[in-house]
TORDRENGU-554108 format. One record per residue: x, y, z of N, C-alpha, C in turn; residue in three letters. Coordinates in steps of 0.02 Angstrom, whole numbers, padded with zeros to 5 digits, always signed. Layout:
TORDRENGU-554108
XYZXYZXYZALA ...
***
This chain:
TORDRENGU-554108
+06202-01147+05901+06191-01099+05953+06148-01041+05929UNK +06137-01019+05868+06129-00952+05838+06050-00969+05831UNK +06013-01057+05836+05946-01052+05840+05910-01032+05920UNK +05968-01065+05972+05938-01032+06041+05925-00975+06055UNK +05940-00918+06002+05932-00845+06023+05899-00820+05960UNK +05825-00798+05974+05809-00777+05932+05827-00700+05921UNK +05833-00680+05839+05838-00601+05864+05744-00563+05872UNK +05774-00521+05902+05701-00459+05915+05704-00433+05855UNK +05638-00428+05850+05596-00382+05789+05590-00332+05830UNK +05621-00274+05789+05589-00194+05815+05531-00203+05802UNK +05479-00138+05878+05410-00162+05859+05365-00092+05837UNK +05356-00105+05792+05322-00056+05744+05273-00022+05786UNK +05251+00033+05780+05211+00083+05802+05129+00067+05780UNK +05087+00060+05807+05011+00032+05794+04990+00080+05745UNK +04948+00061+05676+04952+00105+05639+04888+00176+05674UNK +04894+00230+05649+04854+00293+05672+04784+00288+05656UNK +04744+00292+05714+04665+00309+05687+04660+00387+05672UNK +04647+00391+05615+04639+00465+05577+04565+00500+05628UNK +04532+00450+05627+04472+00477+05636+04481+00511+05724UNK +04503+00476+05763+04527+00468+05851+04587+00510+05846UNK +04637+00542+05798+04649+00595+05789+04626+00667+05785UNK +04614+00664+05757+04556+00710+05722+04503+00746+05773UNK +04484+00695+05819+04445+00728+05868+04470+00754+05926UNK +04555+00701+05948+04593+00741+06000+04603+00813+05980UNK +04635+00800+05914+04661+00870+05886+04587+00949+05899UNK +04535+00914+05884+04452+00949+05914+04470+00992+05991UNK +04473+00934+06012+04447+00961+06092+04534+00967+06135UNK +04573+00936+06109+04658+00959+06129+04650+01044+06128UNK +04657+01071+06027+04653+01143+06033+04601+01198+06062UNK +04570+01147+06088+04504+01207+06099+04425+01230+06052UNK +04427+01171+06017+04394+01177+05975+04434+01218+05906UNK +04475+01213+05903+04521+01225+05862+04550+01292+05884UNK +04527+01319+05912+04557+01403+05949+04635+01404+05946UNK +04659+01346+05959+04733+01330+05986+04770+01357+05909UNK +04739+01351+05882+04756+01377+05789+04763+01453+05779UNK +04755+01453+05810+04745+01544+05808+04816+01578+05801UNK +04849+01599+05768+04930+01620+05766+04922+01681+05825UNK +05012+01666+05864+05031+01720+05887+05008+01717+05961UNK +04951+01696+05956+04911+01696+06059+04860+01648+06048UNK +04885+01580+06049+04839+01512+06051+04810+01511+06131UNK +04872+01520+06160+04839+01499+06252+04802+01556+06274UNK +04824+01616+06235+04758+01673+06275+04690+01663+06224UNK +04712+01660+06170+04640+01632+06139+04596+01574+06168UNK +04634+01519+06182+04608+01466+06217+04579+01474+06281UNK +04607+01528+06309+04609+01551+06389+04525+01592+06400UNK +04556+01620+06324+04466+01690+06321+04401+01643+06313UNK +04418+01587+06266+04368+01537+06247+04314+01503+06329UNK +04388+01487+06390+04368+01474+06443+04319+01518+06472UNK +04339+01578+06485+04314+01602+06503+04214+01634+06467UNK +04241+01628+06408+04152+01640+06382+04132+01575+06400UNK +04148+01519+06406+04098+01443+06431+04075+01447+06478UNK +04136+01476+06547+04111+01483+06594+04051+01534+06589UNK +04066+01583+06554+04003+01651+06590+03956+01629+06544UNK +03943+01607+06489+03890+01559+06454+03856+01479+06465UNK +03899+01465+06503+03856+01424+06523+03852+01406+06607UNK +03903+01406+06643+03914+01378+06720+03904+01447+06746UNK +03900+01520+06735+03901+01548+06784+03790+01572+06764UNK +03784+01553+06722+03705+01542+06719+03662+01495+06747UNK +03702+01429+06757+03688+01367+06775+03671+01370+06872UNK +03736+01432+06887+03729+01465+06967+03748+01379+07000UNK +03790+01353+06988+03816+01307+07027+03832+01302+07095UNK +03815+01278+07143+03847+01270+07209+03931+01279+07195UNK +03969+01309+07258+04050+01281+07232+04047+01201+07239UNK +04031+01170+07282+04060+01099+07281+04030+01064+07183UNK +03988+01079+07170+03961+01047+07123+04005+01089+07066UNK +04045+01153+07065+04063+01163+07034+04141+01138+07042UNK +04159+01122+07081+04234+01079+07109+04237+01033+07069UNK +04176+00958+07068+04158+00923+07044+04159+00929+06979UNK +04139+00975+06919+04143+01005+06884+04206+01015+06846UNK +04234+01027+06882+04305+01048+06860+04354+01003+06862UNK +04331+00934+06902+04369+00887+06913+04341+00857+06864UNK +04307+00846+06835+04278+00803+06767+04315+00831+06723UNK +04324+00912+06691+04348+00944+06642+04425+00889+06669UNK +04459+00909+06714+04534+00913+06722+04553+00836+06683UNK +04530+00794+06717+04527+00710+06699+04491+00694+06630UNK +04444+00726+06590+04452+00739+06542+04509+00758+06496UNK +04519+00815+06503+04578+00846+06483+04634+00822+06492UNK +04643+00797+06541+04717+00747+06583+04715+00693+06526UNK +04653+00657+06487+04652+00610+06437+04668+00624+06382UNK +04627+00680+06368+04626+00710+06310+04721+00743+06280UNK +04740+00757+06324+04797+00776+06319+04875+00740+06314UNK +04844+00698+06342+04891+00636+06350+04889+00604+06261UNK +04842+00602+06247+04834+00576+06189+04844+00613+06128UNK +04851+00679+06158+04891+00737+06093+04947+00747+06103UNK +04984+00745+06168+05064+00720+06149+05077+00707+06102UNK +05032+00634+06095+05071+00579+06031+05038+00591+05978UNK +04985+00651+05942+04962+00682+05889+05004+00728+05867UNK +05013+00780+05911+05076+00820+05894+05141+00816+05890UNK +05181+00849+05854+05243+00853+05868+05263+00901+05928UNK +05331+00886+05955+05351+00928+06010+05333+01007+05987UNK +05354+01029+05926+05327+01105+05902+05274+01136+05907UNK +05233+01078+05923+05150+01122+05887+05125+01111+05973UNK +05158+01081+06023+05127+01076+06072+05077+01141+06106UNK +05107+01196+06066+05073+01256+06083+04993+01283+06071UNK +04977+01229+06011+04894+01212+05978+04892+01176+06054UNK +04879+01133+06092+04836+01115+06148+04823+01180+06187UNK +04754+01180+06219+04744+01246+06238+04671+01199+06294UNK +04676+01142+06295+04622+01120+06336+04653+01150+06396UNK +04702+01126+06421+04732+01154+06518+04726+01249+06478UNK +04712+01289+06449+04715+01364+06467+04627+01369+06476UNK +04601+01332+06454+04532+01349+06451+04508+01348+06516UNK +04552+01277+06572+04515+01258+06619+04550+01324+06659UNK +04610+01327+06687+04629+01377+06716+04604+01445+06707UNK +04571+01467+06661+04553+01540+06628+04472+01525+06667UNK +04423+01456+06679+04376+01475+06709+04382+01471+06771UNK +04437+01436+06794+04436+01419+06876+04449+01481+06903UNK +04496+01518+06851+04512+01588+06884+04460+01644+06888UNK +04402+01635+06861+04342+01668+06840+04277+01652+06889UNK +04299+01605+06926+04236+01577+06951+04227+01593+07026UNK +04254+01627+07044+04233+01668+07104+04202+01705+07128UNK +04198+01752+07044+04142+01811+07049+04082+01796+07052UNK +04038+01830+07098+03963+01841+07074+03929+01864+07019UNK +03880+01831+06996+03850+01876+06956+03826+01945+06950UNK +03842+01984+07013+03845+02059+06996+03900+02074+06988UNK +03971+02078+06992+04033+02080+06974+04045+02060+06889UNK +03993+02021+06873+03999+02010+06804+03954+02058+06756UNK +03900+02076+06807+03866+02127+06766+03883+02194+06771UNK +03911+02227+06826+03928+02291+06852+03993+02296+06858UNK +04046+02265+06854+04117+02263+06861+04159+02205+06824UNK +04158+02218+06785+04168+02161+06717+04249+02175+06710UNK +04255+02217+06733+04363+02254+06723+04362+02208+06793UNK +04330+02178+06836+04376+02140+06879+04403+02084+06847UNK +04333+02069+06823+04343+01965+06778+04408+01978+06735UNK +04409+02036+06713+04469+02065+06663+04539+02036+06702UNK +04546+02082+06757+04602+02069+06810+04626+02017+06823UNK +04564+01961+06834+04600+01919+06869+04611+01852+06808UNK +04593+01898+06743+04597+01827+06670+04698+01845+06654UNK +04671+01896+06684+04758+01933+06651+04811+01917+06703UNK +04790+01909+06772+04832+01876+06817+04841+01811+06807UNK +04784+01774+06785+04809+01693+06758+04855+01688+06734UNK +04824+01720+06669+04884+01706+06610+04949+01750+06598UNK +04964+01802+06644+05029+01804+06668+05078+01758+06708UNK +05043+01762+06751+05068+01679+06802+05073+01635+06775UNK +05038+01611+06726+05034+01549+06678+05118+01540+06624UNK +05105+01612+06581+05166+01631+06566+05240+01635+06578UNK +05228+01668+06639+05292+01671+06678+05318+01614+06697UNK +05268+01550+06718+05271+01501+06755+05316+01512+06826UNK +05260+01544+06858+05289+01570+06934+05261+01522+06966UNK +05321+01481+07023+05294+01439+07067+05224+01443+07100UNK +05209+01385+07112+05210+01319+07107+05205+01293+07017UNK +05192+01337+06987+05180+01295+06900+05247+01268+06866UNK +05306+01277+06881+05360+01241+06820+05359+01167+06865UNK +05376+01169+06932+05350+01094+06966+05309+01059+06946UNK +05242+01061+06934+05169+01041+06916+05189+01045+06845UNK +05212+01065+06805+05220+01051+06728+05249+00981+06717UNK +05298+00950+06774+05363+00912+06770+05287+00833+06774UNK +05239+00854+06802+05207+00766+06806+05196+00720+06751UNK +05179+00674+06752+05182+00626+06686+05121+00671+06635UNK +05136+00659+06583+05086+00668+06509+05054+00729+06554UNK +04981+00710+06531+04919+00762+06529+04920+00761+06603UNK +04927+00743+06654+04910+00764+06700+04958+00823+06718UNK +05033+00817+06698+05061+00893+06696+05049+00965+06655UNK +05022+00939+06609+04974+00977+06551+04943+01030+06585UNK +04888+00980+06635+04816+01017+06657+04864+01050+06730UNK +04891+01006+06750+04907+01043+06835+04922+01131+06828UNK +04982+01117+06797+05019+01203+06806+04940+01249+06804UNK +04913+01230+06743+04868+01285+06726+04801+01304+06775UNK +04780+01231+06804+04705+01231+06855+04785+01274+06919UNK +04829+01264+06942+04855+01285+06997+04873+01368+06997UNK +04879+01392+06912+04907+01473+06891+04808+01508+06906UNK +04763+01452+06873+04686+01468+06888+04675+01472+06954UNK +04699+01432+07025+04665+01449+07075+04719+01490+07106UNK +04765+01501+07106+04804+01583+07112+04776+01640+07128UNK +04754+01650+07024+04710+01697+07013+04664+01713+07039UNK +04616+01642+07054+04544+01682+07095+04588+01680+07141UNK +04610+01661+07179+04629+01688+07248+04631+01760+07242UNK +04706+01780+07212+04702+01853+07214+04644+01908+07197UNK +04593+01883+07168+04540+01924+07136+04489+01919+07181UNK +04457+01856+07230+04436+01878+07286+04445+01914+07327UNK +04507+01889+07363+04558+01926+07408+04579+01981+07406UNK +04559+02028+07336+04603+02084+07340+04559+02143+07370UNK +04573+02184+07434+04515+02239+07459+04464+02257+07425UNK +04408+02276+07432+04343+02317+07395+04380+02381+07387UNK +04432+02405+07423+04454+02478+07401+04500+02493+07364UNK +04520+02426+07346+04571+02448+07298+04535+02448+07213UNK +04497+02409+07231+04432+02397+07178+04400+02486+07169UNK +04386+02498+07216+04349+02565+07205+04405+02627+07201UNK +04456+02608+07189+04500+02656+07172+04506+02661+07090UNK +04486+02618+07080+04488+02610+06997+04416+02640+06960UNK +04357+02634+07013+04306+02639+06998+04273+02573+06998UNK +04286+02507+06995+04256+02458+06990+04205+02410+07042UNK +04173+02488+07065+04109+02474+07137+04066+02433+07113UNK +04047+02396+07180+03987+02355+07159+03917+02404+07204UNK +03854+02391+07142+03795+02427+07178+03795+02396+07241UNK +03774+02450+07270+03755+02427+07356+03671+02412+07351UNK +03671+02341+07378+03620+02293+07374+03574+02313+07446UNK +03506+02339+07439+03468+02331+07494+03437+02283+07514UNK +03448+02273+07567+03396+02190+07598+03326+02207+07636UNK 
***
């Protein structure tokens, strides 16, 4: 009887590509930013935000093309992340900093380029409203954390990012100019 049943072999773990490591670990932390002791996700977060104003808010994207845009980063990152799960240990999950980067530009990308040249304490406002919200994980984000792998990764953070611009569009020109943070008045 004891040949009709074979026993199972536990099944060993596929051995590690060092190298396919190595590069999640790249673009997981942020280009390594995520390393940074003490404030990896606002480091990671600040990183977003210079890409954006260095490269996409120069580039002057349409929004839809910049939607598009961001949906490449996310699904990227949704990969990329998924695959540093299983690089990291549960401890160090705090080195991934790809989902603060994307949320830190989505939350950035509302402004015009005179708001970036003449009122630069707004972009301030609304990087600091991200990543409070982000922090706090104020609804809708501890929900959106709960999805499988990397796609819960990226959600909370693109959803704490379009928050932010919300509120940073949305918030009056006068409450803006109570601070001082006017924009020149443009003649046509």
């Amino acid at each position: 009887m004891n040949g009709l049943y074979k026993t199972q072999k536990k099944k060993e773990a596929p051995p590690r590509n060092h190298f396919v490591d190595a590069v999640v670990r790249f673009f997981a932390s942020g280009f390594y930013a995520g390393y940074v002791p003490v404030i990896p996700g606002t480091t990671g977060a600040a990183l977003g935000v210079l890409v954006y104003m260095t490269i996409l808010l120069r580039m002057d994207l349409k929004p839809i093309l910049l939607f598009f845009v961001y949906l490449g980063f996310y699904l990227v990152g949704a990969f990329i992340s998924t695959l540093a799960l299983d690089v990291y240990t549960e401890a160090d999950y705090n080195v991934i900093v790809i989902d603060k980067m994307l949320g830190a530009m989505i939350a950035v990308s509302g402004f015009s380029s005179a708001v970036w040249q003449h009122a630069l304490p707004r972009v301030f406002v609304a990087f600091m409203v991200y990543r409070l919200w982000e922090i706090a994980k104020l609804f809708p984000l501890r929900p959106l954390e709960k999805l499988p792998k990397g796609l819960g990764v990226m959600a909370d953070d693109v959803a704490g990012g379009i928050i932010a611009l919300l509120i940073g569009i949305y918030m009056p020109d006068r409450i803006w100019d109570t601070f001082g943070w006017t924009l020149p008045v443009v003649k046509r």
